[in-house]
PyMOL Python script that loads the backbone (N, CA, C, O; Angstrom):
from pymol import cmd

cmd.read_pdbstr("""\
ATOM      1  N   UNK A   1      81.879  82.604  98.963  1.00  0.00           N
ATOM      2  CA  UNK A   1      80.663  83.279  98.573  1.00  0.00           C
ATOM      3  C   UNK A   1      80.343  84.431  99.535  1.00  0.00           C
ATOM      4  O   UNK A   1      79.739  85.427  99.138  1.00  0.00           O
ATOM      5  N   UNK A   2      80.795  84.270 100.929  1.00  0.00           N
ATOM      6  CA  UNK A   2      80.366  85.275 101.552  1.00  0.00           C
ATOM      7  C   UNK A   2      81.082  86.362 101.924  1.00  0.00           C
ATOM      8  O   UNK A   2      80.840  87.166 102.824  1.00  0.00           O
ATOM      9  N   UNK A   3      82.123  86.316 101.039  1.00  0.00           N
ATOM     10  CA  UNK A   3      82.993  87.406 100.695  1.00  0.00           C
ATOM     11  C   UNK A   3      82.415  88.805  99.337  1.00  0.00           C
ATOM     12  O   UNK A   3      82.315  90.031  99.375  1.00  0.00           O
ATOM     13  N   UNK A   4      82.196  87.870  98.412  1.00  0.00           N
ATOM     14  CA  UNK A   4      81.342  88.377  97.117  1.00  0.00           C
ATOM     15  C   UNK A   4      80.147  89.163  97.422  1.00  0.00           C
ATOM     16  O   UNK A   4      79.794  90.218  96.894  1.00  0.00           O
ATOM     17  N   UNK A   5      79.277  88.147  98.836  1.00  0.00           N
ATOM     18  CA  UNK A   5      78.321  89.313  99.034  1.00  0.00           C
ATOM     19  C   UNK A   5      78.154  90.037 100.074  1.00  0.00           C
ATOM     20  O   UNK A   5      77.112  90.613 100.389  1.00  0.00           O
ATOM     21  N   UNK A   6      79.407  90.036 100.781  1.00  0.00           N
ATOM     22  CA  UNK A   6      79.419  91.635 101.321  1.00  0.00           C
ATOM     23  C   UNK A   6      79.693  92.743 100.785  1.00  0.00           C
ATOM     24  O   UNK A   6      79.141  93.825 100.987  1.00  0.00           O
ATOM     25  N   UNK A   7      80.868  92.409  99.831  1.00  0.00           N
ATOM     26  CA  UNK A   7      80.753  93.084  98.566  1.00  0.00           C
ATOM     27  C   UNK A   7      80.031  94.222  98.007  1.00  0.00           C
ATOM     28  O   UNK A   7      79.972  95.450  97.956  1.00  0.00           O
ATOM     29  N   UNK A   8      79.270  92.607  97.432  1.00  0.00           N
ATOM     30  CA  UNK A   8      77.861  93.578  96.633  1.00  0.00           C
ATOM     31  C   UNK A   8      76.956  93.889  97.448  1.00  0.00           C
ATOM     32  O   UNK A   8      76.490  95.011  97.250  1.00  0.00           O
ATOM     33  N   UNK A   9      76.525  93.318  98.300  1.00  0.00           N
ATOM     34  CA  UNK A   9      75.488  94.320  99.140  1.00  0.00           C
ATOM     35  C   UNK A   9      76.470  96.017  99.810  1.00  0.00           C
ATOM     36  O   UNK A   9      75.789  96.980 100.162  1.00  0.00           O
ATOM     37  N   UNK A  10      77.820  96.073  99.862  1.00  0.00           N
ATOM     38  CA  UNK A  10      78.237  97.043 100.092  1.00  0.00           C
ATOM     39  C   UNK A  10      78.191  98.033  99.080  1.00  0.00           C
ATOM     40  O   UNK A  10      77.826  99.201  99.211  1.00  0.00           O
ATOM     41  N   UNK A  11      78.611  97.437  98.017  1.00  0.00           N
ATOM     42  CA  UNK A  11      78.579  98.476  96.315  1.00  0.00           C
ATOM     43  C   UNK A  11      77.615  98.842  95.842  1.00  0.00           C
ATOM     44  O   UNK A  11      77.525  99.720  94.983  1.00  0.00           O
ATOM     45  N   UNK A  12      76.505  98.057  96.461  1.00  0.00           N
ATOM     46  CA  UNK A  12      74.667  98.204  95.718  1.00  0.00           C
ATOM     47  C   UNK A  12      74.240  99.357  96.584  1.00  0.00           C
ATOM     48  O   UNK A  12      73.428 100.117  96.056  1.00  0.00           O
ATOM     49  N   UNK A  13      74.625  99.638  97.808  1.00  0.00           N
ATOM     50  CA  UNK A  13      74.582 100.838  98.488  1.00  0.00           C
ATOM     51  C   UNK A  13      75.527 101.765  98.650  1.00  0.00           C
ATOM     52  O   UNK A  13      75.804 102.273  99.736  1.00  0.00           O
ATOM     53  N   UNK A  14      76.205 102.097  97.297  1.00  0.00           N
ATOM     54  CA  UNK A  14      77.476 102.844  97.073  1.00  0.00           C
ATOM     55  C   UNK A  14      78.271 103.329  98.226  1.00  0.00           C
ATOM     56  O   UNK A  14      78.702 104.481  98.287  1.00  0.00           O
ATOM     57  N   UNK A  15      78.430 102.560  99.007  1.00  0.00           N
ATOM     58  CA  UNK A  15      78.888 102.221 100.207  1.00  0.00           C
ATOM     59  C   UNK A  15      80.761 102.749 100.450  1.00  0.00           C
ATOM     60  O   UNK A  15      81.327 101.760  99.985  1.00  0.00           O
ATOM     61  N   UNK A  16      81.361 103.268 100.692  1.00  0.00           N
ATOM     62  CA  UNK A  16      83.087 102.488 100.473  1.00  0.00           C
ATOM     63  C   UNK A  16      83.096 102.094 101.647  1.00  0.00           C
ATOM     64  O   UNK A  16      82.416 102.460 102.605  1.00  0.00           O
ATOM     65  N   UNK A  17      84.334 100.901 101.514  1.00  0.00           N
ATOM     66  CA  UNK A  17      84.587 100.640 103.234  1.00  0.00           C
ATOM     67  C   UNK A  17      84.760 101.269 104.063  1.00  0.00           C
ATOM     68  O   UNK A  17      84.754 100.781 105.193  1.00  0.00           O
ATOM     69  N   UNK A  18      85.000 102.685 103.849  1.00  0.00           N
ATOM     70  CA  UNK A  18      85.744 103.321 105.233  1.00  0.00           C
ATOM     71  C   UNK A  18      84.974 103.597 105.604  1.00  0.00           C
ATOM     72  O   UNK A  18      85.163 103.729 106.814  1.00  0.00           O
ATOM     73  N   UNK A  19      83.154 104.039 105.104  1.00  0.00           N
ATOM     74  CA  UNK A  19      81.982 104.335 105.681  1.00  0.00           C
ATOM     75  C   UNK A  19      81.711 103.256 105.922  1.00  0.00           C
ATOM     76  O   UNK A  19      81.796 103.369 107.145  1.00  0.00           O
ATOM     77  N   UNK A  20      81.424 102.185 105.765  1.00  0.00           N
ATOM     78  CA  UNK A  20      80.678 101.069 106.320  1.00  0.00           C
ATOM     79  C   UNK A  20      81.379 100.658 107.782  1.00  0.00           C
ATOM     80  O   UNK A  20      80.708 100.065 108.627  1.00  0.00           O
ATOM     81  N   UNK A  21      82.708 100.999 108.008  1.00  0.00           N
ATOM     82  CA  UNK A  21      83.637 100.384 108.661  1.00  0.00           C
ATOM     83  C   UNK A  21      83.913 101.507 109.705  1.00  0.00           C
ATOM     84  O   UNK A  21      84.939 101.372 110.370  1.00  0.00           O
ATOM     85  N   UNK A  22      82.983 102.808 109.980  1.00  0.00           N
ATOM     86  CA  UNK A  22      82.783 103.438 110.565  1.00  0.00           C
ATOM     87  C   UNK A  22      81.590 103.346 111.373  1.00  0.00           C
ATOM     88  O   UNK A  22      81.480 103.867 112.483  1.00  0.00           O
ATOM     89  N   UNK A  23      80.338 102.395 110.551  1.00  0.00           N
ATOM     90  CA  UNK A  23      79.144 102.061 111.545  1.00  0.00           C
ATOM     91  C   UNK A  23      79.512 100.483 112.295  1.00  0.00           C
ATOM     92  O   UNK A  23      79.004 100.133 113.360  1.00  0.00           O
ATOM     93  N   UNK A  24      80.457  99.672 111.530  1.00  0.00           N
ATOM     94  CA  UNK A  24      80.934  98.397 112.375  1.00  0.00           C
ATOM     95  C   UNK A  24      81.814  98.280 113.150  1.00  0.00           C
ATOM     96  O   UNK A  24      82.023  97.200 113.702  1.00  0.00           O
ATOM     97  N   UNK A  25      82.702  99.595 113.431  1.00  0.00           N
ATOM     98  CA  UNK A  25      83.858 100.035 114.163  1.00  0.00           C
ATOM     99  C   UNK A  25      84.957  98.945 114.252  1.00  0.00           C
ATOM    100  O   UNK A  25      85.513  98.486 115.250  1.00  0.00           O
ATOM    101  N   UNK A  26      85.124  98.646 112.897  1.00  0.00           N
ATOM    102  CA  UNK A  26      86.730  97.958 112.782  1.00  0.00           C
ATOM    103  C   UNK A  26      87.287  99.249 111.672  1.00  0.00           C
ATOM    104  O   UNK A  26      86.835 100.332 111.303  1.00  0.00           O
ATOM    105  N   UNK A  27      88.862  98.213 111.327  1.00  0.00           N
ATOM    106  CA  UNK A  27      89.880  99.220 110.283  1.00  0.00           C
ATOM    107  C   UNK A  27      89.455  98.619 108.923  1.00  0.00           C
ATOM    108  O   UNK A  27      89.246  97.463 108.556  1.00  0.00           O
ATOM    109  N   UNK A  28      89.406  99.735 108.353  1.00  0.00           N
ATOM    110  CA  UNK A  28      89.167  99.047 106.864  1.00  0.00           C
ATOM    111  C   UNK A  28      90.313  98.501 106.219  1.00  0.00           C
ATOM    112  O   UNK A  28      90.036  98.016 105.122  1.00  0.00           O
ATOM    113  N   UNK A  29      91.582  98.418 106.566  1.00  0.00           N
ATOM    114  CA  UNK A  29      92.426  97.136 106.087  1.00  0.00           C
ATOM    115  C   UNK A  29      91.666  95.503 106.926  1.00  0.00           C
ATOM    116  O   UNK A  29      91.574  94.386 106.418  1.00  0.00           O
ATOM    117  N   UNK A  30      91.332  95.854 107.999  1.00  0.00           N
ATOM    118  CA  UNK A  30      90.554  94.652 108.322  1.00  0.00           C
ATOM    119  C   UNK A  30      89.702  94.411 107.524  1.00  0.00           C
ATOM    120  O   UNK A  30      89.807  93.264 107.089  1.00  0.00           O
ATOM    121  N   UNK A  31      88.738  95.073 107.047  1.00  0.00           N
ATOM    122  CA  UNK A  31      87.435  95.094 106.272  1.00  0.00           C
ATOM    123  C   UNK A  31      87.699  94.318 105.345  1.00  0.00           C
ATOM    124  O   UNK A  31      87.232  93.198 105.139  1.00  0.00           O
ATOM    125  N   UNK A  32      88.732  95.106 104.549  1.00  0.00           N
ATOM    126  CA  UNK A  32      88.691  94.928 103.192  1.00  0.00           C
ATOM    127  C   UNK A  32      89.433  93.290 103.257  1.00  0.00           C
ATOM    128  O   UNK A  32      88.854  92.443 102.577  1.00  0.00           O
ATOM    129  N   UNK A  33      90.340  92.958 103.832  1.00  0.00           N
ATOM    130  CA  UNK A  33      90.980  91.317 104.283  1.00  0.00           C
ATOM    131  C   UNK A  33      89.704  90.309 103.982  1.00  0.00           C
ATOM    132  O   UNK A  33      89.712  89.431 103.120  1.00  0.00           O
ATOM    133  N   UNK A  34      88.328  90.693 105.094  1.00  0.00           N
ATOM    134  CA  UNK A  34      86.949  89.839 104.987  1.00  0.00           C
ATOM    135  C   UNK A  34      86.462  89.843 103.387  1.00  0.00           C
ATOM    136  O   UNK A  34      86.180  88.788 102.819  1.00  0.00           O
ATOM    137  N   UNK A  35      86.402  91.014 102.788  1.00  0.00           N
ATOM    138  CA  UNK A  35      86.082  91.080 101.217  1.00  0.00           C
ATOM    139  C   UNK A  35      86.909  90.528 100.485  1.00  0.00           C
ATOM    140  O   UNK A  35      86.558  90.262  99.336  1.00  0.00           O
ATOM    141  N   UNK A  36      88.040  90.245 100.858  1.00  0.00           N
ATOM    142  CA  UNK A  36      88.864  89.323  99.714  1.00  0.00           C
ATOM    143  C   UNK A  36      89.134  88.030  99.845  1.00  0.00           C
ATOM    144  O   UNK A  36      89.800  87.309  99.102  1.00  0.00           O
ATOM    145  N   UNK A  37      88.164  87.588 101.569  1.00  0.00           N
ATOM    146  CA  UNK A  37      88.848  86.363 101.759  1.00  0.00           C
ATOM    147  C   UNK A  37      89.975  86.043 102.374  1.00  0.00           C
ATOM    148  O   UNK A  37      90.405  84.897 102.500  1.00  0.00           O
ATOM    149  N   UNK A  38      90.559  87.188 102.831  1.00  0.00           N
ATOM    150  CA  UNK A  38      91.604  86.709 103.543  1.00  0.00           C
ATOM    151  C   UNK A  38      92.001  86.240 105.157  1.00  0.00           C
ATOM    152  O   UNK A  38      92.833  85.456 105.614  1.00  0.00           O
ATOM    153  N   UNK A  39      90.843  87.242 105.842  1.00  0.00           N
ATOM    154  CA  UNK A  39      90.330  86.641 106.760  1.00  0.00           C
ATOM    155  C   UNK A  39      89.277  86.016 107.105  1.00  0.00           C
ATOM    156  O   UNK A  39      88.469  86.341 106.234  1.00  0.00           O
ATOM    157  N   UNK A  40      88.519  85.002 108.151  1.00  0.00           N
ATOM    158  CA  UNK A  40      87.298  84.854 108.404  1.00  0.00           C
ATOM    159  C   UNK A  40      86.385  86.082 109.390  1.00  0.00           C
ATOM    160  O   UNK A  40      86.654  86.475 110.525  1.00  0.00           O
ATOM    161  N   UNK A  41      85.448  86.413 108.651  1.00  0.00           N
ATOM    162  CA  UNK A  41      84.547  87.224 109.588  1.00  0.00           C
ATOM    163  C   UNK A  41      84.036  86.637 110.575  1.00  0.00           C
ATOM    164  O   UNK A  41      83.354  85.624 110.423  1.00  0.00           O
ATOM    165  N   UNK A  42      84.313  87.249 111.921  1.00  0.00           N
ATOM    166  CA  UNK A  42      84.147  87.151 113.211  1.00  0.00           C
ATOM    167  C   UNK A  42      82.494  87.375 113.291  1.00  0.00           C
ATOM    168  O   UNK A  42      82.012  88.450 112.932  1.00  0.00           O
ATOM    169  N   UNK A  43      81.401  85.950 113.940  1.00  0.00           N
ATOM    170  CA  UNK A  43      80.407  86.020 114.105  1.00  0.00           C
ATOM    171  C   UNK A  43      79.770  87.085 114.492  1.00  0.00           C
ATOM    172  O   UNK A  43      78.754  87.294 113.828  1.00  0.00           O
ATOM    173  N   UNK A  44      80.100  88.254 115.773  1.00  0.00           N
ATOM    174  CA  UNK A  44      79.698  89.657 115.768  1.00  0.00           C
ATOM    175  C   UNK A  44      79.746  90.357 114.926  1.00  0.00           C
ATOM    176  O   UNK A  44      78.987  91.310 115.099  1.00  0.00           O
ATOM    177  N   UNK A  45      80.518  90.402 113.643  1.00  0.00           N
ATOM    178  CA  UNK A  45      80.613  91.383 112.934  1.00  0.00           C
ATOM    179  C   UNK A  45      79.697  90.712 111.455  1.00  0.00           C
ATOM    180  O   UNK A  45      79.113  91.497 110.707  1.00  0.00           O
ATOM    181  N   UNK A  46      79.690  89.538 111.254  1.00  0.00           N
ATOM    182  CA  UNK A  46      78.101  89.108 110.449  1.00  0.00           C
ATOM    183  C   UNK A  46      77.072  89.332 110.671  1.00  0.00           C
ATOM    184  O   UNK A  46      76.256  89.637 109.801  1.00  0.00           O
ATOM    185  N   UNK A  47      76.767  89.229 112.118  1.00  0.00           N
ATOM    186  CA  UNK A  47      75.838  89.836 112.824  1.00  0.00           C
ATOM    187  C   UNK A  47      75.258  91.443 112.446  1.00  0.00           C
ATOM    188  O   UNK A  47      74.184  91.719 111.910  1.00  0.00           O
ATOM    189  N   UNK A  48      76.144  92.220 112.826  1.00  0.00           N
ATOM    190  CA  UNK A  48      76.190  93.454 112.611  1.00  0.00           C
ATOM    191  C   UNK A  48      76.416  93.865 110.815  1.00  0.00           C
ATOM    192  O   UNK A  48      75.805  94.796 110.291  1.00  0.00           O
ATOM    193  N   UNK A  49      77.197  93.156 110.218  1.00  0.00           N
ATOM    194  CA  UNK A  49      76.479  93.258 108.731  1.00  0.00           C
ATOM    195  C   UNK A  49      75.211  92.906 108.058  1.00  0.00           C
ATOM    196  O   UNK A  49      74.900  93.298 106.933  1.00  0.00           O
ATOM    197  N   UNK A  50      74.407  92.046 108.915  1.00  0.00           N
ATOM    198  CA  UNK A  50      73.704  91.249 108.886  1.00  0.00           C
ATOM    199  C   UNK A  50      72.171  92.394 109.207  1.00  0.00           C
ATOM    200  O   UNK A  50      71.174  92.668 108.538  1.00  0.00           O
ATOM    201  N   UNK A  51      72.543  92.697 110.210  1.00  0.00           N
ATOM    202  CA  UNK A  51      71.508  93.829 110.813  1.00  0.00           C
ATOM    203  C   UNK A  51      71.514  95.305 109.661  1.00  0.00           C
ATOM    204  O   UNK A  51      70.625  96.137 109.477  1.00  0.00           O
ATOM    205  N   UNK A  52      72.742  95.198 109.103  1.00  0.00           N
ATOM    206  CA  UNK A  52      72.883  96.609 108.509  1.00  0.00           C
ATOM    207  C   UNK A  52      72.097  96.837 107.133  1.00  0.00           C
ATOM    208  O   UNK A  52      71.425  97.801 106.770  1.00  0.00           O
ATOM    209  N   UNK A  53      72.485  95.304 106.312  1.00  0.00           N
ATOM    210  CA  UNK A  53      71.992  95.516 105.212  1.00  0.00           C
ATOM    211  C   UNK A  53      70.257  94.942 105.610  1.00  0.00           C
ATOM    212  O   UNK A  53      69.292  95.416 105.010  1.00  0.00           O
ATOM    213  N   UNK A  54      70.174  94.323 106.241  1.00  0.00           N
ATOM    214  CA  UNK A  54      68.548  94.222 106.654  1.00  0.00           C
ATOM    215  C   UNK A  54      68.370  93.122 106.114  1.00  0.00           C
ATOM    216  O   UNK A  54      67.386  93.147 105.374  1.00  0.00           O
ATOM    217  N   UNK A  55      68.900  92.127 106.153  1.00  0.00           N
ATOM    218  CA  UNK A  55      69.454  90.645 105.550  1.00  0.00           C
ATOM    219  C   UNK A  55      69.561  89.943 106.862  1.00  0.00           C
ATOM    220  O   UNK A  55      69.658  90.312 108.033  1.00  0.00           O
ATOM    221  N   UNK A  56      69.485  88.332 105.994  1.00  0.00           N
ATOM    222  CA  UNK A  56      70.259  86.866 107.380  1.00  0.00           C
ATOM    223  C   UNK A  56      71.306  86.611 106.986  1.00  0.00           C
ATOM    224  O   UNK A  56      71.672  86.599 105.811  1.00  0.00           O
ATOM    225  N   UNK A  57      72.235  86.251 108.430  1.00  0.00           N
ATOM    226  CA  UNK A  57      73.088  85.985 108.297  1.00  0.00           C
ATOM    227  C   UNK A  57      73.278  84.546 107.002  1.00  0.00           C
ATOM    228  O   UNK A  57      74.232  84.513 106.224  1.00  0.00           O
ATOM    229  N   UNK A  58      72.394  83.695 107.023  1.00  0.00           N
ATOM    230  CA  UNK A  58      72.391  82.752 106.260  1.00  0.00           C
ATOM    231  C   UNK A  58      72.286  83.762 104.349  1.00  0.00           C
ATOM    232  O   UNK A  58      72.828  83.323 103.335  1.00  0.00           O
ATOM    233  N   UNK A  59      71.796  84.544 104.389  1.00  0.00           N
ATOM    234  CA  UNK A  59      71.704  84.796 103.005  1.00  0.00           C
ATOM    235  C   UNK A  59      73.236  85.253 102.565  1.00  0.00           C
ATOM    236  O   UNK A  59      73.668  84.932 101.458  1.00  0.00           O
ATOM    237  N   UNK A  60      74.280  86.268 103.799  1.00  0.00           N
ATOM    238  CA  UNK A  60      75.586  86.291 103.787  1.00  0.00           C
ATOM    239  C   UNK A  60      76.333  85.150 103.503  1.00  0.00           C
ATOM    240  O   UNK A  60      77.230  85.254 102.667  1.00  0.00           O
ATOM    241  N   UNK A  61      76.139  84.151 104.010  1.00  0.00           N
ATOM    242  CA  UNK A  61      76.812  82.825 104.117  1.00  0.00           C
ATOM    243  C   UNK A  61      76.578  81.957 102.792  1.00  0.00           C
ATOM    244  O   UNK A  61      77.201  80.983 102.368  1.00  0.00           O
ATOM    245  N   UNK A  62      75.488  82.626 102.294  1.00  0.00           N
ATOM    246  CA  UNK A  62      75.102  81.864 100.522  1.00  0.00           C
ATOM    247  C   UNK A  62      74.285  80.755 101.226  1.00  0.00           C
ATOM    248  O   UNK A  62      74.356  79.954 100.294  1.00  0.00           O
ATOM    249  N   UNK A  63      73.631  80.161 102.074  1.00  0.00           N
ATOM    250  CA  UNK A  63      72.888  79.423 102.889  1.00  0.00           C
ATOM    251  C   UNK A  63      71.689  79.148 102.185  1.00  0.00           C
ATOM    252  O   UNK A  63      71.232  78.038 101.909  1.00  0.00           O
ATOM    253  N   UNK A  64      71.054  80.674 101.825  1.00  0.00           N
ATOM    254  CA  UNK A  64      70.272  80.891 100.934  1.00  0.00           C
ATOM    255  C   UNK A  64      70.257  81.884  99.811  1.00  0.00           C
ATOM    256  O   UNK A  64      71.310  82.501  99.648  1.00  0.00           O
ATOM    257  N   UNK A  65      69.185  82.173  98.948  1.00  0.00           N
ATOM    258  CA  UNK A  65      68.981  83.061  97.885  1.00  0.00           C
ATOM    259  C   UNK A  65      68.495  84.281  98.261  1.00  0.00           C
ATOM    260  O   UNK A  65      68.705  85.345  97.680  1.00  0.00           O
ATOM    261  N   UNK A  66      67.557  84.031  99.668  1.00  0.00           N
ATOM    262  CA  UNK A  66      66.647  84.781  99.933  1.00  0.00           C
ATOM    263  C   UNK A  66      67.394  86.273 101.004  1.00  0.00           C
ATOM    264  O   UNK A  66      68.144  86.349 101.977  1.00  0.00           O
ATOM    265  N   UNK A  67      66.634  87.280 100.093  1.00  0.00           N
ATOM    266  CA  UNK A  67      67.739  88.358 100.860  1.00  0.00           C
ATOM    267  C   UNK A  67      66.655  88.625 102.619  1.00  0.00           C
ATOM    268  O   UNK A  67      67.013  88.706 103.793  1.00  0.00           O
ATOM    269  N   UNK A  68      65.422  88.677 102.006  1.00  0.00           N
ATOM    270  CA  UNK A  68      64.854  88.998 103.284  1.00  0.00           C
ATOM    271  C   UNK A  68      64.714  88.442 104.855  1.00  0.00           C
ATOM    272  O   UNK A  68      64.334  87.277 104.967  1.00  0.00           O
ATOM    273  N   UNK A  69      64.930  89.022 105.795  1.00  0.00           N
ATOM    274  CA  UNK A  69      65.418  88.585 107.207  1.00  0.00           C
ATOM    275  C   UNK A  69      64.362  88.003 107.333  1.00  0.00           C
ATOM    276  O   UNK A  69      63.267  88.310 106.863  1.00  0.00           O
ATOM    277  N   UNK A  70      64.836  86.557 108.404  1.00  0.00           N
ATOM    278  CA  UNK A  70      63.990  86.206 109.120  1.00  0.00           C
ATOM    279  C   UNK A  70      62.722  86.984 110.249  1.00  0.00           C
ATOM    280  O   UNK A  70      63.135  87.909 110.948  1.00  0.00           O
ATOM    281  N   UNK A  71      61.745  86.718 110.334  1.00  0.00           N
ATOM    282  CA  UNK A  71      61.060  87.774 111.494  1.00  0.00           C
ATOM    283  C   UNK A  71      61.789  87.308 112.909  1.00  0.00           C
ATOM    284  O   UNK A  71      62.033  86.121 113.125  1.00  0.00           O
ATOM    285  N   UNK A  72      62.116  88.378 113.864  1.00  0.00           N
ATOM    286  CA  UNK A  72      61.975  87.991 115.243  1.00  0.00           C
ATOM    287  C   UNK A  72      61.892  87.189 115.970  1.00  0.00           C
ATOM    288  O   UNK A  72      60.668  87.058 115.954  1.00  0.00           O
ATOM    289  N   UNK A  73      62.322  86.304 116.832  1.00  0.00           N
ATOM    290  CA  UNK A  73      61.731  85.333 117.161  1.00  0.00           C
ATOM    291  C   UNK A  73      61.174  85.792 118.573  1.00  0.00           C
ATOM    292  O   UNK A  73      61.555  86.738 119.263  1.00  0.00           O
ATOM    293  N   UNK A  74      60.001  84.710 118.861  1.00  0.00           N
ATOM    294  CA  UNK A  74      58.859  85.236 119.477  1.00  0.00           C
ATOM    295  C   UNK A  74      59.124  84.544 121.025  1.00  0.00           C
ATOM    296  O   UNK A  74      58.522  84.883 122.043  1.00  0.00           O
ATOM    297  N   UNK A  75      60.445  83.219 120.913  1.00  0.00           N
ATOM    298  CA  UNK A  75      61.233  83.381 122.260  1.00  0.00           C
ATOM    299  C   UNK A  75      61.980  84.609 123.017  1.00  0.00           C
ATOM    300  O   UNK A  75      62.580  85.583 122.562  1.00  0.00           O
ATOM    301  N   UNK A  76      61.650  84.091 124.665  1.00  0.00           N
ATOM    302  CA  UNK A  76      62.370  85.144 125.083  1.00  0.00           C
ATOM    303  C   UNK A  76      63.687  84.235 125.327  1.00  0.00           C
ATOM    304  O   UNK A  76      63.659  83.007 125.397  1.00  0.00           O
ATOM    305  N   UNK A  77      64.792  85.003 125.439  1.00  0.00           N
ATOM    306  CA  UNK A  77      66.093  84.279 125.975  1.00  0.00           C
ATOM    307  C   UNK A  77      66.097  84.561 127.758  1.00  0.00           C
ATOM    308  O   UNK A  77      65.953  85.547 128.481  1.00  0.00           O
ATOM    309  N   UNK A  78      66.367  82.978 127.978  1.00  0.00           N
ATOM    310  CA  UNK A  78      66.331  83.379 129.856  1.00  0.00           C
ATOM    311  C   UNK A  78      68.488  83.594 130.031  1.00  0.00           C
ATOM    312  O   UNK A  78      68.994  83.869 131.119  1.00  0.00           O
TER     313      UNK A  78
END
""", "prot")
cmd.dss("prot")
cmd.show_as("cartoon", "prot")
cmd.util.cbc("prot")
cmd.orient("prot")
C-alpha cells in the first residue's frame, strides 16, 4: 500500500520522479524501485516524503485514511 501512495500523492501533484527525486536527493531508478515495491523505503526518506506532501508517515504506511499531519509535538527531545 505504501508504494500506491507515494504514487498517487506524487501524480496528484503532477510530480515526475526526477523532480521529486531532486528535492529527496536520491536516483530516480532508486525512486522508482520504492514505487513498485521493489525496494523498502528507508525511514529518512518517509520522513522526508512525509514532510513533502504535508502528510504522516502513518497515512504513507496505509496506518490510516487520514491524509492530515499530526500537529507538533509539544515535547522537547533531550
Amino acid at each position: 500500500m505504501v508504494y500506491e501512495r507515494i504514487r498517487n500523492m506524487r501524480e496528484d501533484k503532477d510530480l515526475s520522479q526526477e523532480k521529486l527525486c531532486e528535492y529527496l536527493n536520491c536516483k530516480q531508478r532508486t525512486y522508482s524501485d520504492y514505487e513498485r515495491g521493489k525496494l523498502d523505503i528507508p525511514t529518512s526518506l518517509l520522513i522526508a516524503l512525509a514532510d513533502f506532501h504535508q502528510t504522516s508517515i502513518d497515512y504513507l504506511l496505509g496506518r490510516t485514511d487520514q491524509k492530515t499531519p499530526y500537529p507538533p509535538s509539544s515535547k522537547k527531545r533531550s
